[in-house]
C-alpha positions as CSV (number, residue, x, y, z in Angstrom):
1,X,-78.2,109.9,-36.5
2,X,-77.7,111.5,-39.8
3,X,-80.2,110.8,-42.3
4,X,-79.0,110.7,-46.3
5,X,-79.2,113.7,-47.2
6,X,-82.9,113.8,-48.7
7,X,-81.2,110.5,-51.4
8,X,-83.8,108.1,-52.2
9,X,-82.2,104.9,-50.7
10,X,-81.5,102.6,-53.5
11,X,-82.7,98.9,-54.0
12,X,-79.7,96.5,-53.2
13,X,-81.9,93.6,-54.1
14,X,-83.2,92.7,-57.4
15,X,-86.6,91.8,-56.0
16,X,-88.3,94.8,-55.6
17,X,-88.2,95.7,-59.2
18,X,-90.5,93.8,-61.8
19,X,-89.9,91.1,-63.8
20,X,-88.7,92.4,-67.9
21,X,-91.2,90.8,-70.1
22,X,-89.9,87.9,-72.6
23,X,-90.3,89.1,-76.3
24,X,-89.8,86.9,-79.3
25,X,-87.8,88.0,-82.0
26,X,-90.1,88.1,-85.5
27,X,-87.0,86.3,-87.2
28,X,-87.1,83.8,-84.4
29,X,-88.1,80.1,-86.3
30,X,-89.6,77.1,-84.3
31,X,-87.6,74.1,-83.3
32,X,-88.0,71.6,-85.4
33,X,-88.4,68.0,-84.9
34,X,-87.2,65.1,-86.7
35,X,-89.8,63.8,-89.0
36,X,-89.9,60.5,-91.0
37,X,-87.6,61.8,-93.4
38,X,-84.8,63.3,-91.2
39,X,-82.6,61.6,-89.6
40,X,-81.6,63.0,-85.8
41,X,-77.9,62.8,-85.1
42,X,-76.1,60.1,-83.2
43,X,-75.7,61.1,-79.4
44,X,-72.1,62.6,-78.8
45,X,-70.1,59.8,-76.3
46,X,-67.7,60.5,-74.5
47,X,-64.7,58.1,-74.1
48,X,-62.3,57.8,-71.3
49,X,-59.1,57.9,-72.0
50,X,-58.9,54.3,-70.6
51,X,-61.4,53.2,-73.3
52,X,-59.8,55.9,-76.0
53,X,-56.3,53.9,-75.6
54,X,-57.9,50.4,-75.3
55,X,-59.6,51.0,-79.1
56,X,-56.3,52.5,-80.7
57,X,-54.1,49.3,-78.5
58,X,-52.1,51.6,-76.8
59,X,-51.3,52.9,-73.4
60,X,-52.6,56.0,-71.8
61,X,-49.9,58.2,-72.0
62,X,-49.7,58.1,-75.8
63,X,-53.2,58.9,-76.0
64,X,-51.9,61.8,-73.6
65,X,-48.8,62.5,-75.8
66,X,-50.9,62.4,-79.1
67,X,-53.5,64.6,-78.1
68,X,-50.5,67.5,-76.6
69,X,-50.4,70.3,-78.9
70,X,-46.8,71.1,-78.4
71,X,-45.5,68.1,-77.9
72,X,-42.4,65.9,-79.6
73,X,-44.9,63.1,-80.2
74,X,-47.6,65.0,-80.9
75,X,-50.6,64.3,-83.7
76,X,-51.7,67.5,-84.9
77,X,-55.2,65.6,-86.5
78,X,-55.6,63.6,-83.2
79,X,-58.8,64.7,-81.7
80,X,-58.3,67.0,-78.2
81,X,-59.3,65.8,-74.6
82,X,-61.9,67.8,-73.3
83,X,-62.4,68.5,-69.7
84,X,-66.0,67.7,-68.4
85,X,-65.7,68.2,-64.9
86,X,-62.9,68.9,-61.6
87,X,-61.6,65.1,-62.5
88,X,-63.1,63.5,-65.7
89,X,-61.9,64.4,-69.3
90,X,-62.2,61.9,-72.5
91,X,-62.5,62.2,-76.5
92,X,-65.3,62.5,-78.2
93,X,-66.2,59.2,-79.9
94,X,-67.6,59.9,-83.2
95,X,-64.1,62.7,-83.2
96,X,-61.8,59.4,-82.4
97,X,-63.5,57.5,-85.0
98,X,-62.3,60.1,-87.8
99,X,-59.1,59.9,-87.1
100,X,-58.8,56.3,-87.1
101,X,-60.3,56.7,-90.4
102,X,-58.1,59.0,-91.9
103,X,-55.3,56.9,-90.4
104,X,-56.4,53.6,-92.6
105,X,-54.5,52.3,-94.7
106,X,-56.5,51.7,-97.9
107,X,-55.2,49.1,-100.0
């Protein structure tokens, strides 16, 4: 059998070379928690589209058909579905709840 011709054989796993140290940036600031006088934003919910079409009282597929970009009954300030997983997608709440606010009628 051959041998390599005098190469150093070469790591093909990371393991055998050491660990990079962590450095901190001197610009980096610390995280800052909410004191008394800041307020922490809401959580971000996520509606189903079930739920989405149940608040505006209408069926799913308009939800579907508003939200298209390209569309013929398309909203262009309708908020977008986004995809959380292989099979779940909604609309974020507090996003929903500025359209229908833009949408009101104010009398």
């Amino acid at each position: 059998m051959k041998s390599n011709s005098g190469k150093k054989p070469t790591p093909t796993d990371n393991r055998e070379t050491p660990p990079a140290e962590l450095t901190v940036s001197p610009k980096a600031t610390p995280l800052k928690t909410p004191g008394l006088n800041q307020v922490a934003p809401p959580p971000r919910k996520l509606l189903s589209l079930k739920q989405t079409a149940a608040r505006l009282g209408v069926c799913i597929n308009t939800v579907r058909n508003w939200a298209s970009r390209n569309g013929k009954h398309s909203r262009p300030n309708f908020p977008a579905i986004r995809k959380t997983g292989l099979r779940r997608v909604g609309i974020l709440e507090h996003e929903l709840d500025m359209f229908v606010d833009s949408c009101a009628c104010l009398d």
